[in-house]
N, C-alpha and C positions, 0 to 999 in steps of 0.2 A: 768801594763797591758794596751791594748789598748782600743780602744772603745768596745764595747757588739757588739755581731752582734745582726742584729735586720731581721725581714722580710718583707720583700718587699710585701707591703699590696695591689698589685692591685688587688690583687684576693678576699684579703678581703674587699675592698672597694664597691663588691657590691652583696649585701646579695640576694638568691635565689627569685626567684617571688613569690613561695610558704610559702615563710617566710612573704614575703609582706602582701598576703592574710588572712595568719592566724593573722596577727595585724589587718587589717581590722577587723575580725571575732569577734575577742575581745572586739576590739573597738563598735561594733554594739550592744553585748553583755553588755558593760558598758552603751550608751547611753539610750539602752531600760532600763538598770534597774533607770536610771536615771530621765527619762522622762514617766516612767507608770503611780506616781503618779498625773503627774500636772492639771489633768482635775478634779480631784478629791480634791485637796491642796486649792485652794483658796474659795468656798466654806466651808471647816473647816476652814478657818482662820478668812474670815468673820462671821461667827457663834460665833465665840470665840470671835475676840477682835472689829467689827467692821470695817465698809467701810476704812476709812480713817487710823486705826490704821494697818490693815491690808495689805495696800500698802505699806505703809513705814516697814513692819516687812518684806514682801516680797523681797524689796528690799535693807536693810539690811544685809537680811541673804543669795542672792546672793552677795552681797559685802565683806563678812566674808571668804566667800569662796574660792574668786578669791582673795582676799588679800594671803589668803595663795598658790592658786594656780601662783600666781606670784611668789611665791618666791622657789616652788618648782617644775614646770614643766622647768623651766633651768636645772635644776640639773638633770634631771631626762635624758635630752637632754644629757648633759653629759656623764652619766653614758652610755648611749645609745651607744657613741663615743670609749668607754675606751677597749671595745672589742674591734674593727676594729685597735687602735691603739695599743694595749697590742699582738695582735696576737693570742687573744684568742679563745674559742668557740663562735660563736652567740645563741648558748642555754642557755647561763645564764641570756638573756633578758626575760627567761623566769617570772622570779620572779619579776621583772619590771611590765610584762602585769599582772603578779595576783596580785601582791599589788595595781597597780592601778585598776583592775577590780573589787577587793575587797573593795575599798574604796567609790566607787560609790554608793555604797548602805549600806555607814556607816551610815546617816541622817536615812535614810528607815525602817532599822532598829532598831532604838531609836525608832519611829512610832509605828513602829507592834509591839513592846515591849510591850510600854506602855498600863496602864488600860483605858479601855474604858470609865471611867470614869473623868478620869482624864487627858485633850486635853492638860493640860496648861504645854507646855514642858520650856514655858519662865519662869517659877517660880523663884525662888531666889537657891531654893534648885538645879532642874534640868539646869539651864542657864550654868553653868561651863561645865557639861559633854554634852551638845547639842551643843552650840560652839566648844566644843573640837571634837568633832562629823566632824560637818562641815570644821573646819578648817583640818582635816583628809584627808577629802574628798578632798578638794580643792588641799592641798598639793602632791597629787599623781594621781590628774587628768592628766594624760602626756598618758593616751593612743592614741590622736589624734598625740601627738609630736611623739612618738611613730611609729606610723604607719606613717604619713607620711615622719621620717626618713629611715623605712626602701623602702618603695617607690620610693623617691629619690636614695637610694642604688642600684635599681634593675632599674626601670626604667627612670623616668624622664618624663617631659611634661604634658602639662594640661589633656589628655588624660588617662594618668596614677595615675594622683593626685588626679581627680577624685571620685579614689575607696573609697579611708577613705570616704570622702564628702558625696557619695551615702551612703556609713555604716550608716554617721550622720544625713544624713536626712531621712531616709526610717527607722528608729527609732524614727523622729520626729513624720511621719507618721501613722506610727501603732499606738507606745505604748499609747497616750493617751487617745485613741477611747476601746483600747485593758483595758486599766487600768478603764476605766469607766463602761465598760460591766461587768469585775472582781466582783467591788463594786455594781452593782447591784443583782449579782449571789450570790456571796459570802460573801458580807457583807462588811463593810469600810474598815476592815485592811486588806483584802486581794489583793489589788494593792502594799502595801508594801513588804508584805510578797513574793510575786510572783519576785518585784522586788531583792530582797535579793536572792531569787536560781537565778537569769537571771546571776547577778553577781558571784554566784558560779560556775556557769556554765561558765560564760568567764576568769575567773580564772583556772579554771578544765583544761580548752581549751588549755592554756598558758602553762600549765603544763606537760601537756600530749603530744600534737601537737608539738611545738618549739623543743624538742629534737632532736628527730624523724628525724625532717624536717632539722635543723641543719648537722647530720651527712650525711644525702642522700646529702646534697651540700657539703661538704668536701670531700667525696669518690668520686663525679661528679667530683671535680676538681683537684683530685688529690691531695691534700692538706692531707691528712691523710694515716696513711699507712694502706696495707691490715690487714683486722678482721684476729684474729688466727681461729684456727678449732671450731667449738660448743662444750663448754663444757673445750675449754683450759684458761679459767677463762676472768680477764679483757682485754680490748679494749685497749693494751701498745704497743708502736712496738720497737723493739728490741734496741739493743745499737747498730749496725751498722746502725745507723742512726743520728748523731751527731747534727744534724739542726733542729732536732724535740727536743730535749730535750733544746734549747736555747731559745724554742718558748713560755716558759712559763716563767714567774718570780718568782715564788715558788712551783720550783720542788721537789715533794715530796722523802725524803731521803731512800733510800734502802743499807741496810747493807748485809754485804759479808756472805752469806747462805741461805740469806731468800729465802723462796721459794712459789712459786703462787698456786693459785686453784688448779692446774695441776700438784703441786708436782714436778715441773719442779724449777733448784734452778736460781737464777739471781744472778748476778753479782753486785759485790759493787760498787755506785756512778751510776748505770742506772736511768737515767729518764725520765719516758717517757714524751707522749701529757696528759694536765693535763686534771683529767675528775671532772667536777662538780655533786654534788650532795653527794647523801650518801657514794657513793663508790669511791669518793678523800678519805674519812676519816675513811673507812676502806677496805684496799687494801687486804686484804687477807679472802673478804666475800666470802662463795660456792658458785658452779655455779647455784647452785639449791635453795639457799636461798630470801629469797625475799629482793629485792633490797632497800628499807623503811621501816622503821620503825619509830616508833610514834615520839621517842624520838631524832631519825637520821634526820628526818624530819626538824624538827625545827632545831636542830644545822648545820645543810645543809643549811639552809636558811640565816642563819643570819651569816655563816662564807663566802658565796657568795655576801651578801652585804659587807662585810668588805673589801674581796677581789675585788669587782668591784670598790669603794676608794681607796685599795691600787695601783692597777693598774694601775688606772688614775692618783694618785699623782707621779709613780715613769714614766711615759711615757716620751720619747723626744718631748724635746722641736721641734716644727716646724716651718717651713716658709713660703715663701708665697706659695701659691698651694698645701700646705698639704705635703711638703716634710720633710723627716727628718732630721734635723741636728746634725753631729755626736758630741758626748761628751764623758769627758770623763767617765770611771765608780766609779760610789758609791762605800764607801766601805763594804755597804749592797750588794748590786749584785755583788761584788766581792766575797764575804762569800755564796752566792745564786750559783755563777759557778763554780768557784774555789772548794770551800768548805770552812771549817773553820780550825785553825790548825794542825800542822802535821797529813793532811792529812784527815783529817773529814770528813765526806760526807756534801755534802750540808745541810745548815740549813736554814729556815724561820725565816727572821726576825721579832721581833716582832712590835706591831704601835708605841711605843715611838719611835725605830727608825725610823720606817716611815716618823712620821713628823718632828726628828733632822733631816732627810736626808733631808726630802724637805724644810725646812724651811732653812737651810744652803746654798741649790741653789738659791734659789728665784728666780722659775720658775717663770713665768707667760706664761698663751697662749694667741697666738698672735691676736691680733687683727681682726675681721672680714673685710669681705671687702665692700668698700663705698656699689657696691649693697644690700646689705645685709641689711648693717644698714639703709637703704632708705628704704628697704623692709617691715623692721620694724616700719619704723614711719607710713607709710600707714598702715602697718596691725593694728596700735594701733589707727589709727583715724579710718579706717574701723570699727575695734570693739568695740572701743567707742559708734557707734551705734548697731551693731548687738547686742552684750553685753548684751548693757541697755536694750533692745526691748525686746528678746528671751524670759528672766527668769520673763518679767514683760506682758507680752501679757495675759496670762490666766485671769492675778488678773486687768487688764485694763478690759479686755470683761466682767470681774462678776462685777468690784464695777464703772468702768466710764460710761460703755456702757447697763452695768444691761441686760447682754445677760443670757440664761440659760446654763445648763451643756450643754444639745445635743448641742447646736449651741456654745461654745466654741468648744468643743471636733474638731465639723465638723469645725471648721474656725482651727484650730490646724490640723487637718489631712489634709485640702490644702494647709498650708503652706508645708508642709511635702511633699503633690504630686506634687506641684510647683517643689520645688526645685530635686524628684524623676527624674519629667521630662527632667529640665536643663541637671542633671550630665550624667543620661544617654544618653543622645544628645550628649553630649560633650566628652562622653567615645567614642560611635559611629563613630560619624563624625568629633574625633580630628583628626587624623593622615590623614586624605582627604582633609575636606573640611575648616573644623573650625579654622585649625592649620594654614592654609593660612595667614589668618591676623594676628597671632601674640597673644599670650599669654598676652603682653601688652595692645594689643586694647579690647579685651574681659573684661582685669582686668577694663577700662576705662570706658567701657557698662554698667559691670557691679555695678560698681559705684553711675553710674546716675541711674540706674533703681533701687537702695536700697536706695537713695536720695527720687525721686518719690515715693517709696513705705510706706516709714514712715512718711512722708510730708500727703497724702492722708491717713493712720490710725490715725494720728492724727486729721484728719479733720473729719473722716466718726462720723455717727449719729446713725447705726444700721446696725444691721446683714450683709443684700447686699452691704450698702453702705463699712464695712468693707469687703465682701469679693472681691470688684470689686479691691480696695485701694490693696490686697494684689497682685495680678495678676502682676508686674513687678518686685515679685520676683524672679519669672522662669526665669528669668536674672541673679539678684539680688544673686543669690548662688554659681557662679560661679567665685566671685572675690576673697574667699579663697582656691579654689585648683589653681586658676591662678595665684595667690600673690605665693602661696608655689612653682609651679615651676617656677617663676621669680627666689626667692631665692635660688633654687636649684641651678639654673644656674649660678650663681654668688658664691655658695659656694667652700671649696678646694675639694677634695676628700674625707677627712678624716673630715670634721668635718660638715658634715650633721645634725647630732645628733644636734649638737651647735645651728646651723642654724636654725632650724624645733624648741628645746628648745626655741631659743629667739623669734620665733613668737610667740610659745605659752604663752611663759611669759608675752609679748605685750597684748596678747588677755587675758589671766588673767590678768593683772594690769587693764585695762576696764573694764573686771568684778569683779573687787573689788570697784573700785569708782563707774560705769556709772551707776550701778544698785540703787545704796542706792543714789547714788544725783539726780537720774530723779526718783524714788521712793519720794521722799521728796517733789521734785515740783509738782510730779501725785496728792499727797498728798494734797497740798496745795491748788491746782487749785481745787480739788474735793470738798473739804472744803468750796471756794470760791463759787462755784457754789451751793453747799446748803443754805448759806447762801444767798443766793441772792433769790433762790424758798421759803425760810422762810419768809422773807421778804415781799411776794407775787409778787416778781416780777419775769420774764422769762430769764433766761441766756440765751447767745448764744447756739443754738447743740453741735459747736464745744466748747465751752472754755474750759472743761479736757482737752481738748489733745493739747493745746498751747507747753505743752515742748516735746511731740512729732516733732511739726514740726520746734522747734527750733532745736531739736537734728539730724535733717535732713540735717546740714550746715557742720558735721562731715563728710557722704562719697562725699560732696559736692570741699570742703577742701584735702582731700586725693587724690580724680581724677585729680583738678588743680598738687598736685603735682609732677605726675606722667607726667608730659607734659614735664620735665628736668630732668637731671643727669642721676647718672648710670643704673638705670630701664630703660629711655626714648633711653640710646645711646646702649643699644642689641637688637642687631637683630633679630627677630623672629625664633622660634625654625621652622627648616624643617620638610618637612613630610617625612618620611623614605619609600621605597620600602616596599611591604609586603615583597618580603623573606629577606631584613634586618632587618625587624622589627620581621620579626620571628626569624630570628639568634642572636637577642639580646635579648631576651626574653627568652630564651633555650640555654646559654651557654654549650660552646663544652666540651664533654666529655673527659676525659684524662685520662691515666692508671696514675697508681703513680710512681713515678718518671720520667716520659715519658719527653725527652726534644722536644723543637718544635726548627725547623729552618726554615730558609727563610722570608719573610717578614710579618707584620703584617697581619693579614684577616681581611677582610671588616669590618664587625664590630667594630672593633678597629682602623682601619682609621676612622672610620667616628663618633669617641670620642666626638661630640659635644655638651656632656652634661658638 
């Protein structure tokens, strides 16, 4: 047998805008439940263990987190990829956004559980399952990779990168002002509590949303064949259709009589576009019955994870620019097209074979491109400070600076309108004014001005002095949607997922170390400095914050290296005409099977993402 055909993915290489959006939404969804409690957190934790022990458990337990979130928002990058290259739905990302929207508010959880009496979730007894808690969370934090995979998918440019970024800080913004009102109204546990539905809620979203929004872009593109009449059961399109039933890797097998909702018989060896969810695995539900169930639910979930690994492990191998290259076929997906002997309808193999068949190739995927990986060393030295700072700023303002609640909350919600301000500027007047100089020169700005800003919080003495020190943040936020469309532009077609994965894995490996080792120094310096007022003698203002403004040499270091190689030698992204930039944003409609001739349309000349 010859090679498999396979399909020509440009179409799936770039997922709807409205797809884009609802990752955003998620993603907004997850930060807010993430960030409701932190105005509230460090207060209990000094109460509990103390100034000094209290930093270092802060930074810690973002260390724990980003440990595992290192090792699991790649994968997740991945998984993200396995559709576009399998040829399959983009609705199965749906259980992506709710596992990681779910996990956000795993920590939060354990919180609002617990007895009010009982704060000390470090015990001997609780330490295992609150780790394991956090290490949860960490490992399926990927809704930012997430989102700004499918971004890069749809559109591309700082402009458009943006959107996550705004989700991420305009949650920075609210939620801890929002979480602090909560616990005054409602009591202490009710910021966690509120955060646990926020995350049900962008779960819910992912769930509900992503289907929906999935098949309006297949039908837009033509890519799906016409729905049969209401009421003539599933979404299958016919067997005079040969190209659609290739399009799946485990088409599900239909014997010679069965017959559908409609009582209408099918044909032996038909198979159609595979559909995810309850009704892959049972093809002969009414048309009137409810499509979930308690028990279909869960087995729907957890056979869509299986199959989003199988997918990925049986995909072609590619090359450079995301092409396929042909191979030949397994003698699994020969038993997958063919069928199995004399004559069998197709069968699914099962994962032993999966992994003899892959382990027998000894795939690997290919190598990123020098952009890429440059993109990655700056995102991981940029995050080595953002990182450290973020998860450790509340517990700085209560135990270095001995601010109260109101005046963290309010220095936490300008960080938040700082950076509100930036992305929306940069949404606004990318494609004009801003895009002019270059995605690079912005990422360079914005560098220096996160450099200046943690240099100056390290140094400040009180409240003004830190809120003046945060003021070149409103710069300062714009060097991760301009890092991500650097990498965009430098990735293949096909493997955005990867791309957008391995920043975020960079950015968790940062917060797994930057956190618990400038937590130790906060630690120490704090330490240093009581001991010195015990004494009777006066420390400096500044001395806490000495490893602040050591850890300022990190986006100092990353903007030098951004002045050579493959980031330094692309050319600034163009500004596009508004009706180009509207006709890439609202791909042209097609009937199905509709062929186009003549030459490409503008839009597609002007491919320069």
């Amino acid at each position: 047998m010859g090679d498999l055909p396979r399909i020509d993915g440009a179409a799936r290489d770039a997922p709807p805008a409205h797809t884009a959006r609802l990752c955003a939404l998620v993603l907004l969804a997850s930060t807010c439940a993430l960030a409701l409690p932190a105005a509230t957190l460090p207060a209990l934790l000094e109460a509990a263990y103390g100034r000094e022990r209290a930093l270092r458990l802060a930074g810690l337990g973002a260390g724990l987190r980003g440990l595992a979130a290192a090792m699991g928002t790649p994968l997740v990058g991945v998984a993200a990829d396995a559709p576009a290259r399998a040829g399959g739905s983009a609705a199965r990302l749906r259980w992506l956004l709710a596992l990681c929207a779910l996990a956000s508010a795993a920590p939060h959880a354990a919180l609002a559980l617990a007895p009010a009496r009982r704060v000390d979730l470090l015990a001997p007894r609780r330490a295992l399952a609150f780790g394991a808690l956090y290490v949860c969370a960490g490992a399926l934090s990927g809704s930012y990779a997430l989102a700004c995979a499918a971004v890069a998918r749809a559109h591309g440019g700082l402009a458009a990168f943006a959107l996550p970024a705004l989700c991420y800080s305009a949650a920075l913004a609210a939620a801890p002002l929002a979480g602090l009102e909560l616990a005054r109204a409602a009591g202490a546990r009710a910021p966690y509590v509120a955060a646990c539905a926020l995350a049900g809620c962008g779960a819910l979203l992912s769930l509900v949303g992503l289907p929906a929004h999935a098949d309006a872009d297949a039908d837009a593109e033509g890519e799906r064949a016409p729905r049969p009449e209401r009421g003539a059961g599933l979404d299958r399109p016919s067997c005079a259709q040969p190209a659609d039933a290739s399009r799946t890797l485990h088409p599900p097998a239909v014997t010679a009589g069965a017959r559908d909702a409609a009582g209408r018989e099918r044909p032996a060896g038909c198979a159609g576009t595979r559909r995810w969810g309850a009704e892959a695995r049972l093809p002969l539900l009414p048309a009137r019955a409810p499509p979930v169930c308690a028990v279909g639910a869960v087995g729907a979930a957890v056979a869509d994870v299986v199959d989003v690994v199988g997918e990925a492990a049986l995909e072609a191998d590619e090359g450079p620019g995301g092409v396929s290259r042909p191979r030949a076929a397994t003698v699994a997906e020969r038993a997958m097209v063919e069928g199995g002997p004399a004559g069998e309808p197709p069968s699914r193999p099962t994962l032993p074979a999966l992994a003899a068949d892959t382990a027998a190739r000894r795939r690997r995927a290919p190598p990123l491109p020098p952009g890429v990986a440059q993109a990655v060393v700056v995102c991981a030295l940029l995050n080595l400070c953002e990182q450290s700072l973020l998860p450790l700023v509340p517990q700085y303002l209560q135990s270095a600076l001995r601010l109260s609640a109101d005046e963290q909350g309010a220095l936490l919600a300008l960080i938040g309108a700082l950076a509100l301000v930036a992305l929306v500027a940069a949404a606004a007047l990318g494609r004009a004014r801003l895009m002019r100089g270059g995605e690079l020169r912005v990422l360079r700005a914005a560098l220096l001005a996160n450099c200046a800003a943690v240099f100056a919080l390290g140094s400040a003495t009180d409240a003004a002095s830190a809120a003046c020190a945060l003021l070149p943040l409103s710069v300062a936020f714009l060097a991760s949607p301009a890092l991500a469309a650097l990498a965009a532009a430098h990735a293949p077609p096909r493997a955005h997922g990867r791309t957008q994965g391995a920043l975020g894995g960079a950015r968790a490996a940062c917060e797994a170390v930057g956190p618990a080792l400038v937590g130790q120094l906060l630690a120490r310096a704090q330490a240093d400095a009581d001991a010195a007022e015990r004494r009777g003698g006066a420390p400096r203002p500044s001395a806490r914050g000495w490893p602040l403004r050591l850890l300022a040499l990190a986006p100092l270091l990353a903007a030098a290296l951004t002045a050579a190689g493959p980031l330094a030698a692309l050319p600034p992204t163009p500004s596009l005409p508004r009706e180009v930039a509207r006709s890439t944003r609202s791909p042209r409609r097609t009937r199905p099977g509709a062929e186009t001739e003549g030459p490409p349309s503008e839009p597609d000349a002007l491919d320069w993402q």
